[in-house]
C-alpha positions, 0 to 999 in steps of 0.5 A: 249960251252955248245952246244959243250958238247952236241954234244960231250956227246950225238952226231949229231942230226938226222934227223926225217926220220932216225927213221925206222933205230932206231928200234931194232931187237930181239937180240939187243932188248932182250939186252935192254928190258930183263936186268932188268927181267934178273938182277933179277937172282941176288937177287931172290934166295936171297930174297927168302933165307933172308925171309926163314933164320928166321926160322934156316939154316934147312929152307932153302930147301924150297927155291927151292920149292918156286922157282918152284912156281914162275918159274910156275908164270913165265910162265903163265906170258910170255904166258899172255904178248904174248897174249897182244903183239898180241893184241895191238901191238900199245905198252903201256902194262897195261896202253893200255889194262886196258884203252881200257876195264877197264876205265880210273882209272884202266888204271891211276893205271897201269900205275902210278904203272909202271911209279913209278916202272921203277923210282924204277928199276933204283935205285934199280939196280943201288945199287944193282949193286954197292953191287956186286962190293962192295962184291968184293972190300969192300973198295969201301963200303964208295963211294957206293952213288957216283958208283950208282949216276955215272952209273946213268949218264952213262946210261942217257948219253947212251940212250940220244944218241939213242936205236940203239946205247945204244943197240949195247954198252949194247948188250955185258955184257948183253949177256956176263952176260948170257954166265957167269951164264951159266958157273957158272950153268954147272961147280958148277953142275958138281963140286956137282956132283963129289963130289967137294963140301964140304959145308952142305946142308940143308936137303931137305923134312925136315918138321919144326914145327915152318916154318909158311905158312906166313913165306912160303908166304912172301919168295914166294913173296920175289921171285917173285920180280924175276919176274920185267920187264917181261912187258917190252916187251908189253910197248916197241913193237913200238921200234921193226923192222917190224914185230913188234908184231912178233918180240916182242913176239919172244924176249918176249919167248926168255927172259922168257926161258933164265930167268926160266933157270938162276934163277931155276939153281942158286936156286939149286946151292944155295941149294946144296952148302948150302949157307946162306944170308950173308949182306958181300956178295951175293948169286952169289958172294958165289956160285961162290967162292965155285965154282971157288975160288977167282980167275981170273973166280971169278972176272968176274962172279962178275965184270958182275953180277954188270954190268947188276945190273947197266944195269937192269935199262936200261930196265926202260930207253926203257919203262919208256919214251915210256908209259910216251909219251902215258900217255901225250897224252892222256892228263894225262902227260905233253905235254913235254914228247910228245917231241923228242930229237936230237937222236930221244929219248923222252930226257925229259922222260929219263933226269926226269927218272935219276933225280927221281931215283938218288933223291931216292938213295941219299935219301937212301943213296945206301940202296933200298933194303926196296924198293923191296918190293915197287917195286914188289907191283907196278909191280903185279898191273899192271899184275893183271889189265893188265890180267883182263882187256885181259879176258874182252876183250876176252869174248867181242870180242870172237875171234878165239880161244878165250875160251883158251885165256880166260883160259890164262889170268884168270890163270894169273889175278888170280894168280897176284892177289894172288902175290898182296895181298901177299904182301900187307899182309905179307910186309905190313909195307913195302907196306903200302905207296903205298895206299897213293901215288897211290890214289896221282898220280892218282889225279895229272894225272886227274888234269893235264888232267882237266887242259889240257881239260880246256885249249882247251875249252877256247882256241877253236873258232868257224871258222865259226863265230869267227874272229879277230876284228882289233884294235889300239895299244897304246904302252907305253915304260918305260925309265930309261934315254936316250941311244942307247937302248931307241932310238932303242926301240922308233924306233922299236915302231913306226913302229907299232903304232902311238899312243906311249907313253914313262913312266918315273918313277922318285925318286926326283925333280931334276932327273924328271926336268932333265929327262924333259929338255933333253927330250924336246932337244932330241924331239924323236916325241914320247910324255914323261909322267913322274911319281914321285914315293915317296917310290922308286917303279918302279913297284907300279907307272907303274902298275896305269899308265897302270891300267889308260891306260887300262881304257881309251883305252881298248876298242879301242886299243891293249896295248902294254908294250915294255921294252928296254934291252940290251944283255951284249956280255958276260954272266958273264957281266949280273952280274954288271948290275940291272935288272929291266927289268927282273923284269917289264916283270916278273911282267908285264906278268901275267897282263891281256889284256896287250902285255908284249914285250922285244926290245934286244939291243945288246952290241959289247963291 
């Protein structure tokens, strides 16, 4: 049954060699890669005008040069990221680059802060988006939590089935997102410029006495969060057709254009119309109004606004199992998410993504707008060791040309860092947690890294002297009676040994005398011991036998446990049975220099 969900819900699995077929061309990838960047053109002008409000409606002109600051940002990003493409066209982003010229920290910070980042972008988008469809329909408001809990899964669903499929049913609002905003851009510019506009703008140049520069730095860095999954592009370059690195950078320059476009225009539309944050109703749900109405154009400006909020997590899905895949194999990760699915996709990297990001919007209640600045902080990490790490290796490998690549990323490692600190001051009581759970993630990567060098230490052998050493096999068989599943065990063990032995731990005289006279009458040619346990423990009374075993036997012969089981034909029918084998395996298991074997015996009835 539940195999048939499965390929219901996620498809056929495909074959290894269909893998070249999963990869994305620039246009389905700009879909996939750039949601989230370009979600941002939902709530950066918001953000920047909730931080500029707190000085009076007055203030809110400077949101434009602000948003002119971070435009600026935007390009030296791009023109940074483009250089990484090219660079290490392997993919991996800040956590490749930081690894291969900073050192391991570094390049456990990168990308410790990204994955945490991406875990953030869903759940951020995934409230996001359910605000938008909330501004249209505030009925829905009480149902919050469960919209972004289902969009969640959706897109969980989507992407378990493969890029190339997740691609071609997302590729649509995403462009259709575009096409909107576009319209919205070109009509409320025209409607201003003739005069159809009839709401007071804040006036621009008006200097205020009481606009701080923290009140201007802290909106600055509100803005910047705008900037989110620019990096996402450099993470995901194996997901690209051949060229790969062309084709990246190519949507990587595509994306940056689009994104500049959209949010300098919805700035400038927000500022002419004279729009104020409203905790009733977005930005964009304003503007559009005042630009259309609340008519039929209203509803779709709204209906894919939510759309690519929800799908600005997709974004996360591409990147966050593809850097993960990295990190375990570099031993920093578990080995599970090295692991593809049916579909191809790294399905564990994408099932922990869902689970963390829907365990935060539960925890959140739908609210992660205080993780904003959380999540900006983990991403201007990354950019800011990512550039450092690009000017380290300019000025080591000095290529063609080097000196205006340097100059590239110096601007863009300098100017991240500034974002950075930023932040770090002027959010701090919002940022403060990331001191402790950045250091916390670093130790859990090297712990695991720690463990995974200790194992191999202790696993590997010396081919050329280390060889199996050939030795007996005392089996010991415990037995609660005599059935088809004892006789089906017995029978199975003496084809590997001679030496067997059947354990019968019994509670009172007259069962163990019992147990001894059948025995004797059946004769299976397999010797009984039997053992009376005083305080009814099956468990206290095995492990001394086998501790006496151990000691007689060690040395010469392999101790082997087999435990008859037998498989009820329906799962439910588990239930009406004890389940002492279960618990002398789980038991048995962690028991030193002991082969702990279950012998299934099936039942048809």
């Amino acid at each position: 049954m539940f195999g048939k969900m499965k390929r219901v819900l996620i498809g056929k699995p495909m074959k290894s060699t269909e893998l070249d077929a999963e990869k994305l061309g620039k246009w389905k990838a700009l879909a996939i890669l750039s949601s989230d960047a370009l979600s941002s053109v939902a709530y950066g002008t918001e953000q920047i005008l909730l931080v500029l409000i707190a000085a009076g409606f007055a203030a809110l002109w400077y949101s434009v040069p602000i948003s002119l600051a971070v435009l600026g940002l935007l390009v030296i990003l791009i023109f940074s990221y483009r250089q990484t493409i090219f660079a290490y066209p392997t993919g991996g982003g800040a956590y490749i680059v930081a690894k291969d010229n900073l050192g391991t920290t570094p390049s456990l910070i990168a990308g410790g802060s990204l994955l945490v980042d991406y875990i953030l972008t869903v759940a951020v988008s995934s409230s996001a988006g359910t605000d938008a469809i909330t501004s249209a329909f505030p009925a829905l408001h009480d149902y919050s939590v469960i919209i972004a809990l289902v969009m969640i899964l959706f897109l969980t669903i989507m992407n378990l089935r493969g890029v190339t499929e997740s691609a071609s049913v997302l590729a649509l609002p995403i462009y259709l997102f575009i096409f909107s905003i576009a319209i919205l851009i070109i009509s409320g510019g025209i409607k201003y410029f003739t005069g159809g506009v009839h709401a007071a703008a804040p006036e621009f140049g008006n200097t205020l006495s009481h606009v701080s520069l923290f009140l201007l730095l802290k909106a600055f860095s509100s803005g910047c969060s705008a900037l989110t999954g620019v990096e996402a592009v450099s993470n995901a370059i194996p997901n690209f057709k051949q060229p790969a690195e062309k084709n990246a950078a190519g949507t990587l320059m595509l994306m940056g254009c689009i994104l500049g476009a959209m949010f300098i225009g919805i700035t400038l539309l927000a500022f002419a119309y004279g729009v104020k944050p409203d905790p009733k109703a977005t930005v964009i749900s304003q503007i559009a109004e005042s630009t259309f109405g609340r008519g039929t154009m209203y509803f779709i400006i709204q209906g894919v606004t939510a759309l690519i909020l929800f799908l600005a997590a997709n974004t996360a899905y591409s990147a966050f199992p593809l850097l993960s895949f990295m990190m375990a194999k570099d031993k920093y990760m578990p080995h599970a998410f090295m692991v593809r699915g049916d579909r191809l996709g790294f399905s564990n990297g994408i099932i922990f993504l869902s689970v963390m990001s829907a365990l935060l919007v539960v925890g959140f209640k739908g609210n992660t707008e205080s993780l904003i600045p959380l999540y900006a902080v983990g991403v201007f990490i990354p950019f800011t060791l990512s550039q450092l790490g690009m000017m380290i290796r300019w000025i080591k490998v000095k290529p063609k040309g080097w000196g205006v690549k340097l100059l590239v990323n110096t601007i863009g490692m300098l100017t991240t860092l500034s974002i950075t600190l930023i932040f770090i001051f002027t959010k701090f009581t919002q940022t403060w947690f990331i001191f402790i759970f950045l250091p916390l993630v670093v130790y859990v990567f090297m712990r695991i890294h720690r463990h995974y060098c200790n194992i191999a230490d202790e696993l590997r052998i010396n081919i050329a002297e280390e060889k199996p050493i050939p030795k007996g096999n005392t089996i010991v068989i415990p037995v609660a009676g005599i059935t088809r599943v004892v006789m089906n065990t017995i029978s199975y063990a003496k084809t590997m040994s001679d030496n067997v032995v059947a354990l019968y731990i019994g509670f009172d005289d007259e069962a163990i005398r019992k147990m001894e006279r059948k025995w004797e009458e059946w004769n299976p040619g397999v010797r009984l011991v039997v053992v009376k346990s005083r305080y009814r423990s099956i468990m206290g009374p095995l492990k001394k036998f086998i501790d006496t075993v151990e000691w007689k036997t060690a040395e010469t012969d392999h101790i082997t446990i087999l435990i008859p089981q037998f498989i009820t034909k329906h799962w439910w029918q588990n239930v009406l049975h004890n389940q002492t084998s279960f618990m002398i395996r789980a038991y048995l298991i962690n028991y030193k220099d002991v082969i702990v074997t279950t012998v299934p015996y099936h039942l048809h009835r």
